[in-house]
C-alpha positions in Angstrom: 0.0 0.0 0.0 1.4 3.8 -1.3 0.6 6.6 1.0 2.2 9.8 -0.3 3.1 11.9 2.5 3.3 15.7 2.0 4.6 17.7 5.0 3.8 21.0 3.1 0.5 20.6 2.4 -2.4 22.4 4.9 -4.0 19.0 5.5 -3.0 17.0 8.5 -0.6 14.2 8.4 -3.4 11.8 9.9 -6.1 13.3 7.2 -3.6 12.3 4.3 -3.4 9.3 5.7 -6.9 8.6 6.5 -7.9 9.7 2.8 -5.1 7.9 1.7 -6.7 4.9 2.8 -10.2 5.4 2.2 -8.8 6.0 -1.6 -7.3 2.3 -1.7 -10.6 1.2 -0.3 -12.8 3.1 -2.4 -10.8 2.0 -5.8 -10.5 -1.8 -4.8 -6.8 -1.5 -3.8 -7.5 -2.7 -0.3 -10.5 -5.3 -0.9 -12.8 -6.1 1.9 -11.3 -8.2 4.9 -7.3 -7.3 4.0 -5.1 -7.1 7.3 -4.1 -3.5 7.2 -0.4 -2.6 8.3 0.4 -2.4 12.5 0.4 1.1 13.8 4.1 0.8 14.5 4.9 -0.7 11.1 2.9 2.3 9.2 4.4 5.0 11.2 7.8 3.4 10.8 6.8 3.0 6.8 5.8 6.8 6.5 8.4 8.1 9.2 5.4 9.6 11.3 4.3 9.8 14.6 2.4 6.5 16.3 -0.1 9.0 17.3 -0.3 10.3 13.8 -1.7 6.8 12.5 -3.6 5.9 15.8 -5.4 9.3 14.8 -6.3 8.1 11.2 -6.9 4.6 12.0 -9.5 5.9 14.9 -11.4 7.8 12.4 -11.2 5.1 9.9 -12.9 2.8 12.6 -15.1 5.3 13.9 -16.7 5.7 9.7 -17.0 2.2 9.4 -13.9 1.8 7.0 -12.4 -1.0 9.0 -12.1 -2.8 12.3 -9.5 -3.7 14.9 -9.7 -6.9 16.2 -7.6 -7.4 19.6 -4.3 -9.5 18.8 -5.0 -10.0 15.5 -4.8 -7.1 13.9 -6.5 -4.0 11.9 -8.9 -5.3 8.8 -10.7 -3.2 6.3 -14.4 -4.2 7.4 -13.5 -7.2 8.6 -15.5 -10.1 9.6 -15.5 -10.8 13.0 -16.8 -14.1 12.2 -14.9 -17.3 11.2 -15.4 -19.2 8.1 -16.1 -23.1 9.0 -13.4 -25.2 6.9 -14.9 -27.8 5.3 -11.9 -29.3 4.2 -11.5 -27.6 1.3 -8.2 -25.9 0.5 -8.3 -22.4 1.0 -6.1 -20.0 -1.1 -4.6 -16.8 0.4 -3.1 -14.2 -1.9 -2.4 -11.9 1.6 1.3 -12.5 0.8 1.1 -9.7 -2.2 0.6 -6.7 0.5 4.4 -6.9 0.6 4.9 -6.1 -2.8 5.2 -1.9 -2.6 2.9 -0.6 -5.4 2.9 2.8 -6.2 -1.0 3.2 -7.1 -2.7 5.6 -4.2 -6.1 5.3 -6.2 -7.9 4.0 -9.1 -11.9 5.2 -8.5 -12.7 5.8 -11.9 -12.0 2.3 -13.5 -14.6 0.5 -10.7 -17.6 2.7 -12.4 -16.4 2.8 -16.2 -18.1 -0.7 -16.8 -20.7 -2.5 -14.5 -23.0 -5.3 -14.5 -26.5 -3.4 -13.7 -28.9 -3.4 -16.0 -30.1 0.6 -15.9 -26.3 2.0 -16.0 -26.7 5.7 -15.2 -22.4 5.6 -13.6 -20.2 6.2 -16.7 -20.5 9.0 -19.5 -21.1 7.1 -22.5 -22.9 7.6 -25.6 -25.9 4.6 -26.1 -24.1 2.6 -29.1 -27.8 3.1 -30.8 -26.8 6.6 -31.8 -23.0 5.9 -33.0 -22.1 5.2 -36.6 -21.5 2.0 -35.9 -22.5 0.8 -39.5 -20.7 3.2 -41.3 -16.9 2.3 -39.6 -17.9 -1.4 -40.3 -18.1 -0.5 -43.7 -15.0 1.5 -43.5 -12.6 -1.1 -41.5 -14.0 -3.2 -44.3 -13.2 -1.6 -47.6 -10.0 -0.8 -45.8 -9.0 -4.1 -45.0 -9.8 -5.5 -48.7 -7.7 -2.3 -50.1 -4.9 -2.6 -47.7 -5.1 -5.8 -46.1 -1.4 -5.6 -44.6 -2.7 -2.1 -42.8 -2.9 -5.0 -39.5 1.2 -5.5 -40.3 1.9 -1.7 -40.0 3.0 0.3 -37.2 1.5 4.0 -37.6 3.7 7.2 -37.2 4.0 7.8 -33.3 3.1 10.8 -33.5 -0.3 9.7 -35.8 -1.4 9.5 -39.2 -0.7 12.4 -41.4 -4.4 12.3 -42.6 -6.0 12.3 -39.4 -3.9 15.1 -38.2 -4.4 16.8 -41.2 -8.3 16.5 -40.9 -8.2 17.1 -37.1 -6.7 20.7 -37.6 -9.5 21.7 -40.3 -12.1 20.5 -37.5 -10.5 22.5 -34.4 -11.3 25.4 -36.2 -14.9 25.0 -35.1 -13.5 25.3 -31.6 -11.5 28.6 -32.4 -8.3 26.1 -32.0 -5.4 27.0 -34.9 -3.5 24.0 -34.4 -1.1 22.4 -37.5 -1.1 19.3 -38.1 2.7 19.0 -36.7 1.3 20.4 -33.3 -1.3 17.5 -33.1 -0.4 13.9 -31.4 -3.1 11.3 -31.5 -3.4 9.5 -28.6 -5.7 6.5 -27.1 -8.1 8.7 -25.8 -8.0 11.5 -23.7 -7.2 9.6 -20.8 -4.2 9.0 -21.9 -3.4 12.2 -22.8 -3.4 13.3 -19.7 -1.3 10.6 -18.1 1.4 11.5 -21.3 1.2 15.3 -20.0 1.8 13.9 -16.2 4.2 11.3 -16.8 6.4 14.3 -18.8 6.0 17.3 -16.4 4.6 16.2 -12.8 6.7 14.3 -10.0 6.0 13.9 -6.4 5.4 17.2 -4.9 4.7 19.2 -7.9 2.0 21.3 -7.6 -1.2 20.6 -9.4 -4.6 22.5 -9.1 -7.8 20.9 -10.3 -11.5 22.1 -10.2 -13.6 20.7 -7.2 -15.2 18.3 -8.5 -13.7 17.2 -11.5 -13.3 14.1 -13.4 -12.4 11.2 -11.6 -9.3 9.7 -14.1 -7.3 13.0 -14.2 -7.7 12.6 -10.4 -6.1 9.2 -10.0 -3.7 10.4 -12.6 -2.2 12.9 -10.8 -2.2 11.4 -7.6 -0.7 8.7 -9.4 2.6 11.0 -10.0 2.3 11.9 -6.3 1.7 15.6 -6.9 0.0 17.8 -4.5 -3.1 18.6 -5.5 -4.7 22.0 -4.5 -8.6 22.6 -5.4 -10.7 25.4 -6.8 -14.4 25.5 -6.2 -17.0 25.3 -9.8 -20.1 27.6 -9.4 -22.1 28.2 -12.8 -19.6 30.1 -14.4 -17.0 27.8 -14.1 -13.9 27.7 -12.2 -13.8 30.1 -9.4 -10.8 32.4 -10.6 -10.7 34.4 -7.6 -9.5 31.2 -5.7 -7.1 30.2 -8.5 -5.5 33.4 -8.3 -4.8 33.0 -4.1 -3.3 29.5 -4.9 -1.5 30.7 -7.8 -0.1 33.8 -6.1 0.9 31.5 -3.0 1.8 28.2 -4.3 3.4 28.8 -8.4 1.6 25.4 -9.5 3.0 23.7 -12.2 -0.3 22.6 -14.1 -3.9 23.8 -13.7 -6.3 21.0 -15.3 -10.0 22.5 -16.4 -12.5 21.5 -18.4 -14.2 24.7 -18.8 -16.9 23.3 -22.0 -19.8 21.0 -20.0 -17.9 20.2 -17.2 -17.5 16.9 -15.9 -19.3 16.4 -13.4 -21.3 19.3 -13.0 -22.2 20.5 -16.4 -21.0 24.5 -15.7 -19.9 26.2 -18.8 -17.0 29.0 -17.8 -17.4 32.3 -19.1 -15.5 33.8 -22.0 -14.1 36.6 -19.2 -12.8 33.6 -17.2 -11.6 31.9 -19.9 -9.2 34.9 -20.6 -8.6 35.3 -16.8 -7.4 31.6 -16.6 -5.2 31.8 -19.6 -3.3 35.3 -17.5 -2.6 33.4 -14.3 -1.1 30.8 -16.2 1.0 33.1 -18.3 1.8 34.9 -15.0 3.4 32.1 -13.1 5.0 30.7 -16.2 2.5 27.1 -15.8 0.6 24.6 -18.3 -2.8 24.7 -19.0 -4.6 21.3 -19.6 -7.8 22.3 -21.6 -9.9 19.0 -21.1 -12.4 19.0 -23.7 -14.4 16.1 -24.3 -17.7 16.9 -25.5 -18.0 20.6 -26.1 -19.9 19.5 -29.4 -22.7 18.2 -27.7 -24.5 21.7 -26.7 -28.6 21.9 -26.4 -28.9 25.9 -26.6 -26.3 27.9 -28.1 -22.2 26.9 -29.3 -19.9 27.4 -26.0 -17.5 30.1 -25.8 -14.0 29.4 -27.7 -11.4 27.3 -26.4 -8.8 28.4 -23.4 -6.3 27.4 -26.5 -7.8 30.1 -29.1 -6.2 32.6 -27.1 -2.9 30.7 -26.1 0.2 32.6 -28.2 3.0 31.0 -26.1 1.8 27.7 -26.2 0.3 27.9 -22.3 -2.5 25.7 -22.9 -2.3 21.7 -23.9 -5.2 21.2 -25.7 -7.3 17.6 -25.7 -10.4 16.9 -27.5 -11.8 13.3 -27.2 -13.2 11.7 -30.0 -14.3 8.2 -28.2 -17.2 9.2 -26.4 -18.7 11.0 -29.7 -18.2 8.7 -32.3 -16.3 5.1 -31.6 -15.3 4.6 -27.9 -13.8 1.1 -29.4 -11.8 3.3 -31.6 -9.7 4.8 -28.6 -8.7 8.1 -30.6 -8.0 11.8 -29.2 -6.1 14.2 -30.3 -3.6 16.3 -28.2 -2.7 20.1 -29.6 0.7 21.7 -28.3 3.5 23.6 -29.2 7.0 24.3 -28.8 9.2 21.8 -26.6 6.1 21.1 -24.3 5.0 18.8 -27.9 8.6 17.4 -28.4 8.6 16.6 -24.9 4.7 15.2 -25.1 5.7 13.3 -28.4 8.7 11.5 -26.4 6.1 10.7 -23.9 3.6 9.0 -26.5 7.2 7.1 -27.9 7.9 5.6 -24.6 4.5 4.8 -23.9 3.0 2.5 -26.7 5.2 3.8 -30.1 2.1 5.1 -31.4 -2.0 4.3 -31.3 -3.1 2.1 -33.8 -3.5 2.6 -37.7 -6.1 1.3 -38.6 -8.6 2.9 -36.1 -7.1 6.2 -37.0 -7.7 5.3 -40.5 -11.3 3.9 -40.1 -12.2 7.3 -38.5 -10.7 9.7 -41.2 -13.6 9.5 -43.7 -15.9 10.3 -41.7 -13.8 13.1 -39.8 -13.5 14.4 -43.5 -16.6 14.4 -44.9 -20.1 16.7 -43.8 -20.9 13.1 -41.6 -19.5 14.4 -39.1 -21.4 17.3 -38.7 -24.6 15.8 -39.5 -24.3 13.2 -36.9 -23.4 15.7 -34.3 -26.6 17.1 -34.5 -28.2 14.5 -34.2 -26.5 13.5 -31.0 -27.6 16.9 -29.7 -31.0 16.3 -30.1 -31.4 12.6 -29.1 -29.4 13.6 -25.7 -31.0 17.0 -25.1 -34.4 14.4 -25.3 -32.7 11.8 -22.6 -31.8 15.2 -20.4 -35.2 17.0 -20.4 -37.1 13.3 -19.6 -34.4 12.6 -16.1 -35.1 16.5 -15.7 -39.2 16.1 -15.8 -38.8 13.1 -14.1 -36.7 14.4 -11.3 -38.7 17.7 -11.0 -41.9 15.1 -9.9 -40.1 12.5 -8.0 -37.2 13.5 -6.5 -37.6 14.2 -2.7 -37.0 17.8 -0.8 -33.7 18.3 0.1 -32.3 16.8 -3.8 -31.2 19.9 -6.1 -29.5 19.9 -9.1 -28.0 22.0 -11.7 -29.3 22.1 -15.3 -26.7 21.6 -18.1 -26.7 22.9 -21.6 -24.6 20.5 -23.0 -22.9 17.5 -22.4 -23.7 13.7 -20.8 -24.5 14.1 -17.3 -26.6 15.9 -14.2 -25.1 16.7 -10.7 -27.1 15.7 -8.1 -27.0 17.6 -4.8 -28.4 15.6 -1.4 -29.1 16.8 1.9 -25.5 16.7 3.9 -26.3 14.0 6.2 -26.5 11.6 3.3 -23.9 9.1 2.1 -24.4 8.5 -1.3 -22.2 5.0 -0.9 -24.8 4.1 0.9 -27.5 4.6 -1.8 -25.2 2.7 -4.4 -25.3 -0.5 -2.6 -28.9 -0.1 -2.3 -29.5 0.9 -6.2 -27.1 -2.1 -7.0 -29.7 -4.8 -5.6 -32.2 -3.3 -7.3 -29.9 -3.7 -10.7 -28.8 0.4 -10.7 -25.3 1.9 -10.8 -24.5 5.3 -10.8 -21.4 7.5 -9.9 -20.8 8.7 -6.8 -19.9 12.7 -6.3 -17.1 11.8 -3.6 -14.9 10.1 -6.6 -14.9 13.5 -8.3 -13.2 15.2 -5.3 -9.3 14.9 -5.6 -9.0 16.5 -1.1 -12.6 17.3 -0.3 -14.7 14.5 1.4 -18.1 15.4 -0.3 -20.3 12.0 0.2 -23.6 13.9 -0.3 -23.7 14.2 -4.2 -23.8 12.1 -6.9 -23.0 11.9 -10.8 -26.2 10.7 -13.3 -25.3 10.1 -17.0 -28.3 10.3 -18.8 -26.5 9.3 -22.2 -26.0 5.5 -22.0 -29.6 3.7 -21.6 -32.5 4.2 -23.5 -35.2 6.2 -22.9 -37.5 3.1 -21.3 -34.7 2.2 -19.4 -34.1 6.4 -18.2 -37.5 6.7 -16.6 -37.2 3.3 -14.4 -33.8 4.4 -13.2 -34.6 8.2 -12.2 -37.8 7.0 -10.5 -36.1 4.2 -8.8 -33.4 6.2 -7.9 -35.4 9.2 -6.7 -37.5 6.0 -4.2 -33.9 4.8 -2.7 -33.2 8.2 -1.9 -36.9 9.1 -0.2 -36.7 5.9 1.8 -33.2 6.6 3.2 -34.6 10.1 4.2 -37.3 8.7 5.1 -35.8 6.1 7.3 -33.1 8.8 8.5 -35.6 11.2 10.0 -37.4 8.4 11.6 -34.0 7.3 13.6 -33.7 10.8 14.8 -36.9 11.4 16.0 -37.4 8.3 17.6 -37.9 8.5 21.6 -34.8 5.8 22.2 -32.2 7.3 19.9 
């Protein structure tokens, strides 16, 4: 088990700890009934006080997150009963605790693909509205005009065609990239791990918004940066609170995603676009523009990109193409300049010598023709019909106390419960009754928020979109509902 320790951050040696360890719970790291490290062996391991991890492991025990048992040790929510042995052999893979990994959390990856039947957790596009068809057709025709395309390694850095397409369609974006300033990449994701890997170590500053998406989180906690926080009202990014940090701290990379924020939809102003782009520029630091749906928009086009306004290549610019148009294809495109790109192409080298051809290859048509275009409005329309049903739906069902926030683009709502609530709690409820959804304390890289939660209305159909609001708005009345009848009762 990795616990990064950082003595100059504001939190407490015993909270880092404690989150630490609710992180490698939370991601599967640490599975149920695991024999935790001594007190003396952790504080030993992490050079801390014993009262430093007798703190964390109290408040760990106190939430429910694990149990000491006396002489035999700390367990996360350990059983206190034994298992009869009925002569079977039983396996133990406990020994692989004293292999040091270097993983301090991996939230994202437990949500991306479940077993439940209404799956409101990930934000994905329902296959129904993808070209599906028309890239069969291409891989096709592809493979009976090139058929030793499978026996060829693309350039690293992408296919010249792609990147040539991908610069004409930035421009709708306000993004004036050449194709030698764009790297394709498997997805966004791993854009941002190729950014990471090349510019943050441990103890590097990093400020994300709170919330934010959970797989830059793990990420950059994956590098061991510290990671400061900045509030998201409706505007986006609080840039008042940027500037503080900023001013105090000289972070090294601030990650946004200013177009249909993930998770809470916010779109950030032009003004604060600009303002962004200045404190950057000011402390001489990167700009990761996350962008991964700013085509999918039910009113009126989003302001310009962060990176329309970036002349000394500030701002690392990634737009996703997997969840608009072929998640199987794994394709996103990265836009940089200067020795940030060389260093960024270097990366990608190291990494996996380039993404695959004939994905990139499959795509291009499409990417090329008016297609594209055409089947982005008709994404806007089918979602902004899924959006305005869970909205109608929640607006009659949804107890007092549950608010929300509206978006005008994009493939999820935020969901806001009354404090008290866990919504951990509610997700092993929804999951007997066959519904998964995100919740709001995976998007929250230092903040313990267990009161919100993350609904993707872009996945199931519309049948399957009414019985998983409804449902969900019942599991959260009857743990309201059975809350308020604990406290009032005469023997509590």
């Amino acid at each position: 088990m990795h616990i990064e320790i950082q003595r100059k951050a504001e939190i407490s040696l015993s909270k880092q700890i404690y989150l630490s360890i609710i992180d490698h719970i939370r991601s599967g790291l640490l599975p149920e009934g695991i024999q935790l490290p001594s007190v003396r062996d952790l504080s030993k391991q992490l050079g801390v006080s014993l009262v430093t991890v007798v703190k964390a492991y109290n408040k760990l025990e106190q939430e429910g997150f694990i149990t000491s048992v006396q002489g035999k040790g700390t367990f996360v929510n350990a059983e206190t009963e034994e298992i009869a042995d009925e002569g079977h052999e039983v396996l133990s893979f406990d020994w692989q605790l004293s292999l040091q990994d270097y993983l301090p959390r991996a939230q994202f990856a437990r949500f991306h693909h479940t077993s439940e039947k209404i799956h409101l957790s990930s934000s994905m596009i329902d296959p129904g509205l993808l070209p599906n068809r028309y890239l069969e057709r291409e891989i096709h025709q592809i493979l009976s005009k090139s058929p030793r395309i499978l026996s060829q390694y693309g350039e690293i850095q992408g296919d010249t065609g792609l990147r040539n397409a991908m610069s004409e369609y930035l421009k709708n974006f306000g993004v004036a990239a050449a194709p030698d300033n764009l790297l394709v990449t498997s997805g966004s994701q791993q854009g941002i791990d190729l950014v990471a890997r090349t510019f943050v170590g441990p103890g590097d500053v990093v400020v994300m918004e709170a919330p934010t998406y959970p797989g830059a989180i793990d990420v950059f906690r994956g590098r061991g940066a510290t990671i400061l926080t900045v509030p998201v009202d409706a505007n986006g990014m609080r840039v008042d609170i940027l500037q503080n940090l900023c001013d105090k701290y000289k972070p090294k990379i601030i990650y946004t995603i200013p177009t249909f924020h993930n998770p809470t939809g916010a779109v950030m102003t032009s003004k604060r676009r600009r303002q962004v782009l200045d404190i950057a520029q000011s402390i001489q630091g990167i700009i990761i523009e996350d962008d991964p749906w700013g085509e999918i928009y039910f009113n009126k086009k989003p302001p310009a990109a962060i990176k329309s306004m970036d002349h000394y290549g500030h701002v690392i610019y990634l737009k996703g193409l997997s969840k608009t148009l072929a998640p199987g294809c794994r394709i996103g495109i990265l836009a940089a300049s200067g020795s940030i790109f060389n260093r960024l192409l270097a990366a990608k080298a190291n990494a996996d010598l380039g993404s695959p051809l004939l994905t990139q290859k499959a795509i291009l048509p499409f990417i090329q023709s008016e297609k594209i275009m055409d089947h982005m409005t008709k994404l806007r329309t089918a979602l902004k019909i899924r959006r305005d049903l869970v909205l109608t739906l929640l607006s009659q069902h949804a107890p007092s106390g549950v608010s929300w926030v509206i978006p005008q683009g994009g493939l999820n709502l935020w969901l806001s419960l009354p404090s008290w609530i866990d919504t951990h709690h509610l997700l092993v409820e929804a999951r007997k009754q066959q519904l998964t959804f995100l919740p709001g304390s995976a998007c929250y890289a230092v903040e313990q928020e267990n009161h919100h939660l993350r609904l993707s209305y872009s996945y199931i159909n519309e049948q399957l979109l009414h019985e998983g609001t409804t449902r969900l708005c019942n599991i959260i009345q009857s743990e309201i509902t059975s809350k308020t009848a604990h406290h009032s009762s005469p023997y509590f």
